[in-house]
C-alpha atoms as an extended CHARMM CRD file, in Angstrom:
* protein
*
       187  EXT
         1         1  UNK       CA              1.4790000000      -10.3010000000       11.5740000000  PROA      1               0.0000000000
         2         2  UNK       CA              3.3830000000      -10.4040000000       14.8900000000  PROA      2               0.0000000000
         3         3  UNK       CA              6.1140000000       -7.8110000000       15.8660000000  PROA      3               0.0000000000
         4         4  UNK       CA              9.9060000000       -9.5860000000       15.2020000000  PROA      4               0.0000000000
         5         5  UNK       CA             10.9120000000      -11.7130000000       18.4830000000  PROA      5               0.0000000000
         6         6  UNK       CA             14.2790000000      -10.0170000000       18.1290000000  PROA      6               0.0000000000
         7         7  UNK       CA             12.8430000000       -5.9280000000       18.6170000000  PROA      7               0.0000000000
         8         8  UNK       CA             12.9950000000       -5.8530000000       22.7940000000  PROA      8               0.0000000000
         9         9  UNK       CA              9.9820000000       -3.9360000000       23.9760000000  PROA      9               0.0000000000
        10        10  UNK       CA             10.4430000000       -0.3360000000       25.0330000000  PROA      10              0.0000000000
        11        11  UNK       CA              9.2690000000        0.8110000000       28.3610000000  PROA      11              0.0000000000
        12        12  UNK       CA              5.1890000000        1.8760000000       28.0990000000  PROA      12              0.0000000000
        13        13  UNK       CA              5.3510000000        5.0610000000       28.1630000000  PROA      13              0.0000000000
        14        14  UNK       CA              8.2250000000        5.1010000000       24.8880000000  PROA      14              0.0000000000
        15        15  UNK       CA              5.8490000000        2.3380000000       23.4690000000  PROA      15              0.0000000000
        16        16  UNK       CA              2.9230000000        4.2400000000       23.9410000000  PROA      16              0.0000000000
        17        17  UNK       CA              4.4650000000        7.6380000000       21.8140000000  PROA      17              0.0000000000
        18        18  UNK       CA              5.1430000000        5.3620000000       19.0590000000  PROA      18              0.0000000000
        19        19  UNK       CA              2.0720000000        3.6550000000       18.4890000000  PROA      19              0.0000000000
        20        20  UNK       CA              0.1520000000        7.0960000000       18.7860000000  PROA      20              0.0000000000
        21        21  UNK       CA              2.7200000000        8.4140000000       15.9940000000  PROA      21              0.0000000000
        22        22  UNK       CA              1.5750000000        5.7090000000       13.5580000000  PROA      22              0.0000000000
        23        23  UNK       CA             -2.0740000000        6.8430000000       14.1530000000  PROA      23              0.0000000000
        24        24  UNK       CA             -0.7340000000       10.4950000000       14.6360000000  PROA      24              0.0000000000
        25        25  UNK       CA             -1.2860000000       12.1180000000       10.6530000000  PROA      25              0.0000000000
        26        26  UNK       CA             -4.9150000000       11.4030000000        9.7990000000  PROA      26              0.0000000000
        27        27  UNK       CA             -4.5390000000       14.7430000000        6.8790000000  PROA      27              0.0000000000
        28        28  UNK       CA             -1.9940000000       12.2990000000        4.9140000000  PROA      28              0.0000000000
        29        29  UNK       CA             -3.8580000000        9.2280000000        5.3880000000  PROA      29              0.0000000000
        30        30  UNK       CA             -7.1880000000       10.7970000000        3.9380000000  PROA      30              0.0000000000
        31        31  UNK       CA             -5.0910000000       12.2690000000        0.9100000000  PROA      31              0.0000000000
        32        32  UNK       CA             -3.3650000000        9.4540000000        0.2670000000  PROA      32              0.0000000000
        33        33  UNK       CA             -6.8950000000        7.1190000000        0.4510000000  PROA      33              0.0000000000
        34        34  UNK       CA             -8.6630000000        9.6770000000       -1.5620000000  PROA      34              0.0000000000
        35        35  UNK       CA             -5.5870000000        9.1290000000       -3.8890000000  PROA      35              0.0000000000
        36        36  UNK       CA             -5.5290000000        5.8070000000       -4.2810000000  PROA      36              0.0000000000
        37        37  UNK       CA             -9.2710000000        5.4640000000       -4.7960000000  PROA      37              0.0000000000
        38        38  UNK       CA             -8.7430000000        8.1470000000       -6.9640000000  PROA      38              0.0000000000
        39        39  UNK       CA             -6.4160000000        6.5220000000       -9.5620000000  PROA      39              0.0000000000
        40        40  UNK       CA             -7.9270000000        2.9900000000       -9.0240000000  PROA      40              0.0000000000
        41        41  UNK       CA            -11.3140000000        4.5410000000      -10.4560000000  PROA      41              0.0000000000
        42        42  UNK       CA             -9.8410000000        6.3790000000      -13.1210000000  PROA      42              0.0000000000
        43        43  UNK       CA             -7.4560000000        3.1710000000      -14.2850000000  PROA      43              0.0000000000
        44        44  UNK       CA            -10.6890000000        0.7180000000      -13.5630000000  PROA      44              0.0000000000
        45        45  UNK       CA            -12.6790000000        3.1350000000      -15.9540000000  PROA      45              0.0000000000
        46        46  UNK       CA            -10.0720000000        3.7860000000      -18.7800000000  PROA      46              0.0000000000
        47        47  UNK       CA             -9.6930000000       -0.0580000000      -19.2940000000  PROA      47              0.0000000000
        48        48  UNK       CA            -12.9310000000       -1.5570000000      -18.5680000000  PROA      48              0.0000000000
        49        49  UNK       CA            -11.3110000000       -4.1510000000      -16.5390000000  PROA      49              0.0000000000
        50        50  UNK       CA            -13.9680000000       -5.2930000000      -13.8490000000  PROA      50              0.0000000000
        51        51  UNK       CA            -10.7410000000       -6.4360000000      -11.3430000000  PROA      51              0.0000000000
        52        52  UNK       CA             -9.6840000000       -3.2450000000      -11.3510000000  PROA      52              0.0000000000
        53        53  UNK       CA            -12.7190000000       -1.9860000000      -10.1300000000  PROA      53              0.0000000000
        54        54  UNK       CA            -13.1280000000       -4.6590000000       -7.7580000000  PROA      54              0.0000000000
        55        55  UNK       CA             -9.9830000000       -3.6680000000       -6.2220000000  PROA      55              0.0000000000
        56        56  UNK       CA            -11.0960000000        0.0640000000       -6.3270000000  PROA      56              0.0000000000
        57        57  UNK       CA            -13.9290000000       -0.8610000000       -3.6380000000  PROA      57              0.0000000000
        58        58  UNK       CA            -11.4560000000       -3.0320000000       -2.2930000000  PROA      58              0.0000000000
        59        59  UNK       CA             -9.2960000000       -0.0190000000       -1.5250000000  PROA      59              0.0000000000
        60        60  UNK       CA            -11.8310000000        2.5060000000       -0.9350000000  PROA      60              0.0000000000
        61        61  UNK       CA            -13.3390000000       -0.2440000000        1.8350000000  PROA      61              0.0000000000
        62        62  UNK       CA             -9.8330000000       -0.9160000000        3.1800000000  PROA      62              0.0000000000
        63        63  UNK       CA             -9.0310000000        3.0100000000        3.7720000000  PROA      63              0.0000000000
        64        64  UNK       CA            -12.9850000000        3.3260000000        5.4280000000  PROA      64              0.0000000000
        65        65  UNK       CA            -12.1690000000        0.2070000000        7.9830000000  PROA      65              0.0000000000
        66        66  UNK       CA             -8.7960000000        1.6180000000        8.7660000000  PROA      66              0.0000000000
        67        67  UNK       CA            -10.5840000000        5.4200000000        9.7060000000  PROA      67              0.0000000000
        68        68  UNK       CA            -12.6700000000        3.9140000000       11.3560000000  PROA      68              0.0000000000
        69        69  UNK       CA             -9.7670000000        2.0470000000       13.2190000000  PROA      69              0.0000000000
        70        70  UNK       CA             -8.0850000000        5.8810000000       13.5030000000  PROA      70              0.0000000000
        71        71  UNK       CA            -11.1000000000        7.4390000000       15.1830000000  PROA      71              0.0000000000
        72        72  UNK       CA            -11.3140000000        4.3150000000       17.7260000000  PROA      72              0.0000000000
        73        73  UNK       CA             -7.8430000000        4.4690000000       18.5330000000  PROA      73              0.0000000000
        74        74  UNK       CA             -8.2820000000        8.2890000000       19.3920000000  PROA      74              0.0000000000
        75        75  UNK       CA            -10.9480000000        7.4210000000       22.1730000000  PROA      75              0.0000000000
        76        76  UNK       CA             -9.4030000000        5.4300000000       23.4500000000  PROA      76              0.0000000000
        77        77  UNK       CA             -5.8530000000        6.7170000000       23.4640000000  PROA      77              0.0000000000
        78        78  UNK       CA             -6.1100000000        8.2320000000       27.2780000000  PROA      78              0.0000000000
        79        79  UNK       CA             -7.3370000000        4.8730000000       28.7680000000  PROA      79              0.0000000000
        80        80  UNK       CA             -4.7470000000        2.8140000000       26.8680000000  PROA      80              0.0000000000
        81        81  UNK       CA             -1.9000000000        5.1550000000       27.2830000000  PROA      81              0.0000000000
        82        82  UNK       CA             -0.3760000000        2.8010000000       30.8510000000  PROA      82              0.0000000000
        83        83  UNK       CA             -1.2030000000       -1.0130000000       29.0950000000  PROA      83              0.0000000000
        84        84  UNK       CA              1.5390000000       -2.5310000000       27.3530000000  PROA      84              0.0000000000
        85        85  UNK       CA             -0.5630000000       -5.5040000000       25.8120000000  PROA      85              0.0000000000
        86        86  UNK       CA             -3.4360000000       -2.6760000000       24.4240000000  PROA      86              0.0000000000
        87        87  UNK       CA             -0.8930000000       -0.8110000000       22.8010000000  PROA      87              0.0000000000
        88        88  UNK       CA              0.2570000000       -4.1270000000       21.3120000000  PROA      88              0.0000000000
        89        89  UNK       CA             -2.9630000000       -4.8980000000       20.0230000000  PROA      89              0.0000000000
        90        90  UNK       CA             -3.3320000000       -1.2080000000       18.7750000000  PROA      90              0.0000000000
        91        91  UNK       CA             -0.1670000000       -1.5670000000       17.0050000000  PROA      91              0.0000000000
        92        92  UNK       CA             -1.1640000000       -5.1360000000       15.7290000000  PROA      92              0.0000000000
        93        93  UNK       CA             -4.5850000000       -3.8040000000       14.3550000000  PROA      93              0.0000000000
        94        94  UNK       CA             -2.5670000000       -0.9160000000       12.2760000000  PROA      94              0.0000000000
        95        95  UNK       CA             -0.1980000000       -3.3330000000       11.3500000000  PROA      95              0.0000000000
        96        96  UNK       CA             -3.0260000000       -5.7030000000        9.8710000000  PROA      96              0.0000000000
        97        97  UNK       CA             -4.5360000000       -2.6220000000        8.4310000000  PROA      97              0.0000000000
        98        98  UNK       CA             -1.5010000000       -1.0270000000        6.7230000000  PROA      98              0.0000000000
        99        99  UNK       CA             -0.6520000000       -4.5670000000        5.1240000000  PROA      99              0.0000000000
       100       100  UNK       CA             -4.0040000000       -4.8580000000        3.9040000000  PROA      100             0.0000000000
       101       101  UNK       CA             -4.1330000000       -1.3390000000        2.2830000000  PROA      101             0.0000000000
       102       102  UNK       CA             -0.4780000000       -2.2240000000        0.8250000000  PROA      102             0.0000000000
       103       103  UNK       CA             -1.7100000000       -5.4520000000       -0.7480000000  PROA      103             0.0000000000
       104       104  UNK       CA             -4.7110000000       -3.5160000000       -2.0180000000  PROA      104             0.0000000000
       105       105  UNK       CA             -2.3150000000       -0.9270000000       -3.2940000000  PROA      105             0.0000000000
       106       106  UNK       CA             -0.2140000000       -3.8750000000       -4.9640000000  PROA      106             0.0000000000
       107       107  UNK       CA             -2.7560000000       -5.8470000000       -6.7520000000  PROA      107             0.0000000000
       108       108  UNK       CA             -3.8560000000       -3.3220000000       -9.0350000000  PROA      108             0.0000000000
       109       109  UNK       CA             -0.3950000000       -3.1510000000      -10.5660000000  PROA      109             0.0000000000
       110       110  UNK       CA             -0.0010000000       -6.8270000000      -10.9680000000  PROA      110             0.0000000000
       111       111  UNK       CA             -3.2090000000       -6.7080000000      -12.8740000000  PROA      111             0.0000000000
       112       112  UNK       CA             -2.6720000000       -3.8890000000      -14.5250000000  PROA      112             0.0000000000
       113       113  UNK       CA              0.6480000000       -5.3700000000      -15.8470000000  PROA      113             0.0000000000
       114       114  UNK       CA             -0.7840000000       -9.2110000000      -16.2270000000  PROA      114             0.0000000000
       115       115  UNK       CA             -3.6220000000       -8.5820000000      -17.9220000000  PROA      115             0.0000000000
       116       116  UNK       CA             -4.2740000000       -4.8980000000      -19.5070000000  PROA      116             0.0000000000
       117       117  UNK       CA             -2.3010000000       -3.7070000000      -22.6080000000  PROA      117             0.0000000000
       118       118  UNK       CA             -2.6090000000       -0.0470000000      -21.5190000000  PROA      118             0.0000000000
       119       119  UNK       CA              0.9620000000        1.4230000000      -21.0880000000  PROA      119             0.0000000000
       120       120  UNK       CA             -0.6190000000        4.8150000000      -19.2960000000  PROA      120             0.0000000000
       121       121  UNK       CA             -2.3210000000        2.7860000000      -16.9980000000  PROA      121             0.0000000000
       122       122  UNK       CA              0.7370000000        0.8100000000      -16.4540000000  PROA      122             0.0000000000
       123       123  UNK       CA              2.6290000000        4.2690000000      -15.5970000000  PROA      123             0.0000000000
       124       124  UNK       CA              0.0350000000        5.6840000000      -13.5050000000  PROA      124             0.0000000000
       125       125  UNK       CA             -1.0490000000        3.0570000000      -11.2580000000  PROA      125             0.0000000000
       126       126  UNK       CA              3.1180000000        1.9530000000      -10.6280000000  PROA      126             0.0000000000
       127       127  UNK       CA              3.2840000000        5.9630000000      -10.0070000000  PROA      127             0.0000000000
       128       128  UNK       CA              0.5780000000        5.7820000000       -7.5460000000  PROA      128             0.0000000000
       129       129  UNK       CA              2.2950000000        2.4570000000       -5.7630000000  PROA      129             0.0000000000
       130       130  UNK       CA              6.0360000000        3.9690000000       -6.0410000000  PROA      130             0.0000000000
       131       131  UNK       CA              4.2200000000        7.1470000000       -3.6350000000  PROA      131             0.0000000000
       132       132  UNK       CA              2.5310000000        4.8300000000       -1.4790000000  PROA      132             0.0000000000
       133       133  UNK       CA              5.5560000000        3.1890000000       -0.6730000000  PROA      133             0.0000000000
       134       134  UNK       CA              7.9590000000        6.1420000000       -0.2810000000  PROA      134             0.0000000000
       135       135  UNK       CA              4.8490000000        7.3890000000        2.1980000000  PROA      135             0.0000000000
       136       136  UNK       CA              4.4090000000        4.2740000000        3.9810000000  PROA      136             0.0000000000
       137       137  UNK       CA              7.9900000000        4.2300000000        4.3520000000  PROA      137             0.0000000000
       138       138  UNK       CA              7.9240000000        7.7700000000        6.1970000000  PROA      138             0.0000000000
       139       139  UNK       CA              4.8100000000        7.6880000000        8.0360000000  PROA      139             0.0000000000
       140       140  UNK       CA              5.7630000000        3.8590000000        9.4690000000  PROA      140             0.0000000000
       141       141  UNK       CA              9.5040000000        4.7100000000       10.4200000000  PROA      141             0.0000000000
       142       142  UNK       CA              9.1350000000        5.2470000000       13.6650000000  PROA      142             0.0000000000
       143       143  UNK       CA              8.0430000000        1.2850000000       13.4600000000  PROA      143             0.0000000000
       144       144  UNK       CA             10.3650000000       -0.1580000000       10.7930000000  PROA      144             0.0000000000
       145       145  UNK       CA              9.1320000000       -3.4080000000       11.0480000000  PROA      145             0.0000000000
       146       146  UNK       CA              5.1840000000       -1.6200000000        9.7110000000  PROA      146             0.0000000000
       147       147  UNK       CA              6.9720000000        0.0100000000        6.6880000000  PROA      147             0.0000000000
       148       148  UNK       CA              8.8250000000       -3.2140000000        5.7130000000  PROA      148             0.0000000000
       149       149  UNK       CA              6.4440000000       -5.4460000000        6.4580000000  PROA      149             0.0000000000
       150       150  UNK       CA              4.0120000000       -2.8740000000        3.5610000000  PROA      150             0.0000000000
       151       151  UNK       CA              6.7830000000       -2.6850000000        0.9390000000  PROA      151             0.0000000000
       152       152  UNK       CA              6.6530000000       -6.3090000000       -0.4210000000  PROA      152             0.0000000000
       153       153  UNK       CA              3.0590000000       -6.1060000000       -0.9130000000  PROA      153             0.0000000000
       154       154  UNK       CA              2.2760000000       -2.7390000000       -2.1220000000  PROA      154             0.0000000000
       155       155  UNK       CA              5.0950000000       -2.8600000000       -4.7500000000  PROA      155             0.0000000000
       156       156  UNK       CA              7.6910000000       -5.1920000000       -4.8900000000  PROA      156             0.0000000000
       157       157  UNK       CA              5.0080000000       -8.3490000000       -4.8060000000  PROA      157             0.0000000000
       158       158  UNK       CA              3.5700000000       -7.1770000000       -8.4870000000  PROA      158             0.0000000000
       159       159  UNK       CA              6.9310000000       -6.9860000000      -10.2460000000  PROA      159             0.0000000000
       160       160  UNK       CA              8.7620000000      -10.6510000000      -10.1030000000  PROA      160             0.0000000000
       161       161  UNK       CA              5.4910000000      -12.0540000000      -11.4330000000  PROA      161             0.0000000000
       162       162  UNK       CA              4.7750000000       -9.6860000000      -13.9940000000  PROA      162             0.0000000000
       163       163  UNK       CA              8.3710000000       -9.1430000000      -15.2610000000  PROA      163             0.0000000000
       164       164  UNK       CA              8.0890000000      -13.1070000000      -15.5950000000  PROA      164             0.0000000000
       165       165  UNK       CA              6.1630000000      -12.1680000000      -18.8770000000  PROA      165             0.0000000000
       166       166  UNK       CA              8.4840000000       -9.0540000000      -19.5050000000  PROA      166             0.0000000000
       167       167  UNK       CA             10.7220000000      -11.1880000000      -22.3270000000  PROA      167             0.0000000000
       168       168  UNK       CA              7.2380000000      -12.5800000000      -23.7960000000  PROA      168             0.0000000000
       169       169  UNK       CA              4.6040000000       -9.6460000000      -24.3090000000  PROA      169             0.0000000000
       170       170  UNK       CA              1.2200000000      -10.4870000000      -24.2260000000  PROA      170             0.0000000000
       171       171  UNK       CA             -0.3260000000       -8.3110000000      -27.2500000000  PROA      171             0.0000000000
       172       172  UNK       CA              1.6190000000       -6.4090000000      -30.3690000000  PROA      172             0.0000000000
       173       173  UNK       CA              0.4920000000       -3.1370000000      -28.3780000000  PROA      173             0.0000000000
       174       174  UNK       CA              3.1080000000       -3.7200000000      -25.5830000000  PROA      174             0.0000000000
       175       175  UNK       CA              5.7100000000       -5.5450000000      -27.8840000000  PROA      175             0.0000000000
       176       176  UNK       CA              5.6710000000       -2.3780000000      -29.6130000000  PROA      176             0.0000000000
       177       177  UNK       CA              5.9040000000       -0.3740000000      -26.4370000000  PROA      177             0.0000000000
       178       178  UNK       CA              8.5340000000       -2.2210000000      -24.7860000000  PROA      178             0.0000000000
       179       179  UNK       CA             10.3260000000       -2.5800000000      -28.4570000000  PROA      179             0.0000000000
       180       180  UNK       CA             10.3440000000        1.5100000000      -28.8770000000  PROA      180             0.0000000000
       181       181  UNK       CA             11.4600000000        2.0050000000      -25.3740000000  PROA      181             0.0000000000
       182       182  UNK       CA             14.1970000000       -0.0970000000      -24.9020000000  PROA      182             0.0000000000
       183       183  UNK       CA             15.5930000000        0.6840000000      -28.3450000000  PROA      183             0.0000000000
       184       184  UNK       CA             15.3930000000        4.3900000000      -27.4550000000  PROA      184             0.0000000000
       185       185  UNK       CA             17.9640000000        3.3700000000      -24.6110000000  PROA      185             0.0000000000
       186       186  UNK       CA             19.7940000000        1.0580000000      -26.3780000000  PROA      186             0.0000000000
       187       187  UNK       CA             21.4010000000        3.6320000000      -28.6580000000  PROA      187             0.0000000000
């Protein structure tokens, strides 16, 4: 994942504020990790599905890598604060790191809706990637190109496959589902 050719680079010192503001609010990363792993445990164990709770660990391990990433970054913040190409790579490892928590975010959805007839679990775990998004949005804006690089894979990525199957539901449970919600609007 490489920063657009088009963005010119700031001056260091401007560069160097906004790479320490994407590793600036470890309180809302924690939450929103504990969160995540949180719901993906809870969905993984109301449905049995073993790919859900493969992508549980998957986001637990993803959040642990990227603290670990966090902590790193703070020791090193001081000596890095002057070099232009470390603050690159700094920015390049969070970038990495927040696409790979996004996708991790993502594919439990586009299970979820492939392959588990459990409308609550449908709700909760598109809940839980609608927040991640909004958040990612915030916490990235002072890099745009972070937050938009996130949103494809932590929400929009499960829903053009899924709603694929949307006219052609896989079980009577979410015929009847979709059939009782949609009719509720179409009156």
């Amino acid at each position: 994942m490489a920063m657009p050719a088009s963005v010119e680079q700031p001056p260091t010192e401007v560069y160097a504020v906004l790479v320490d503001d994407v590793y600036s609010a470890p309180l809302s990363f924690i939450i929103g990790a504990v969160t995540a792993t949180v719901v993906g445990a809870f969905a993984a164990w109301r449905t049995g599905n073993p790919w859900l709770a493969a992508l549980t660990l998957a986001i637990a391990a993803v959040a642990v890598v990227r603290g670990f990433l966090s902590i790193a970054y703070r020791k090193h913040k001081e000596v890095i604060r002057g070099d232009a190409a470390a603050l690159r790579r700094w920015e390049r490892c969070y970038a990495i790191g927040a696409a790979a928590y996004g996708a991790c975010i993502g594919a439990p959805c586009f299970v979820a809706f492939a392959f588990v007839d459990d409308p609550p679990t449908h709700l909760l775990l598109n809940s839980s990637a609608v927040g991640f998004t909004a958040g990612a949005t915030a916490r990235n804006s002072s890099r745009p190109w972070i937050a938009i690089a996130q949103k494809p894979l932590s929400f929009c990525f499960p829903s053009p496959p899924v709603s694929r199957f949307a006219s052609a539901p896989f079980t009577p449970r979410c015929r009847q589902s979709r059939f009782s919600i949609t009719s509720r609007f179409s009156k």
